[in-house]
Steps between C-alpha positions, in 0.01 A plus 500: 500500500560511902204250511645243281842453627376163558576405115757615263263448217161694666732794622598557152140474397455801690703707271271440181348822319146349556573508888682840504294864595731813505559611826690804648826444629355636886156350481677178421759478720354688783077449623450195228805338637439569856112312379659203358677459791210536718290232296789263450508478893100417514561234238735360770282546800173439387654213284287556165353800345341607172682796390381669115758848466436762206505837334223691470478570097311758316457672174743827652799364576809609443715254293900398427659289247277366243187642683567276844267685721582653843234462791415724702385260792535086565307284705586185709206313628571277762228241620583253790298210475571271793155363592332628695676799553469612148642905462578741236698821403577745261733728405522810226811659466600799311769418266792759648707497807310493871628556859138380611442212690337222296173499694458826342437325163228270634158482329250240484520263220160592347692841399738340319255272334341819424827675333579200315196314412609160635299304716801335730370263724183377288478129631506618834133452694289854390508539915825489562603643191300823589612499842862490395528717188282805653707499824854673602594335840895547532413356886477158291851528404871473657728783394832403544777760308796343336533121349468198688426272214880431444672455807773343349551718173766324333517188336840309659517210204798548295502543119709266250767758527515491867389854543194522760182536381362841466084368497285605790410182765196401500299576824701366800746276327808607380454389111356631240294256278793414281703381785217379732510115342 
């Protein structure tokens, strides 16, 4: 949902059952928050990335609700393809609450192509694909804690009512897509 704040319509989206995976209160709020974070701020400073996020499902699970499975990791696979400095990472992440450091959940891409059985970046050139999937180089990458894709959090339009808007900004101006006109 934090990524679509853009659109009323797509942040809602965000909420259906087919997009939903269970996720512990600390995993969720804590590591996988402070990742989202960390990839929302790439999308901003290397201006375009191809981003594919997921549980790791398997026959074992545990399950709630009308058997709703529970994974026990996720992935995000992040590749960054600004030619010609094309680059790639991975992450697998336990699902349960973390002190770690993110970089401590790095692993190539070709693992979690592995785990999964999806082939993620298939159209890429077989030479740079291999380069990128089978690598871990977090020297590639900035690591910046905290967000600074929303400098301006809140939307200042004002709703039919008068109230102010309670809709995040969108990147540094200070309206949200509803109000940006």
């Amino acid at each position: 949902a934090g990524d679509m704040v853009f659109n009323k319509r797509a942040m809602s989206e965000t909420f259906f059952m087919s997009n939903i995976s269970p996720q512990l209160p600390g995993f969720n709020r804590g590591i996988w928050k402070i990742l989202e974070q960390q990839v929302r701020n790439w999308a901003v400073m290397y201006d375009t990335l191809h981003v594919v996020t997921g549980p790791i499902l398997n026959d074992n699970l545990n399950s709630i609700g009308n058997d709703v499975s529970i994974p026990e990791y996720f992935y995000k696979v992040i590749l960054d393809y600004n030619i010609p400095f094309y680059k790639g990472i991975a992450f697998l992440l336990p699902n349960e609450s973390s002190s770690n450091d993110i970089k401590h959940y790095a692993v190539t891409i070709d693992s979690v192509e592995k785990l999964t059985g999806l082939d993620f970046f298939h159209k890429l050139d077989d030479t740079i694909e291999e380069s990128i999937e089978s690598n871990i180089n977090l020297d590639k990458w900035s690591w910046i804690k905290g967000d600074i894709y929303f400098p301006n959090p809140q939307c200042i339009g004002l709703l039919p009512n008068g109230k102010v808007c309670n809709n995040k900004s969108i990147l540094d101006t200070k309206y949200c897509s509803e109000h940006l006109g």
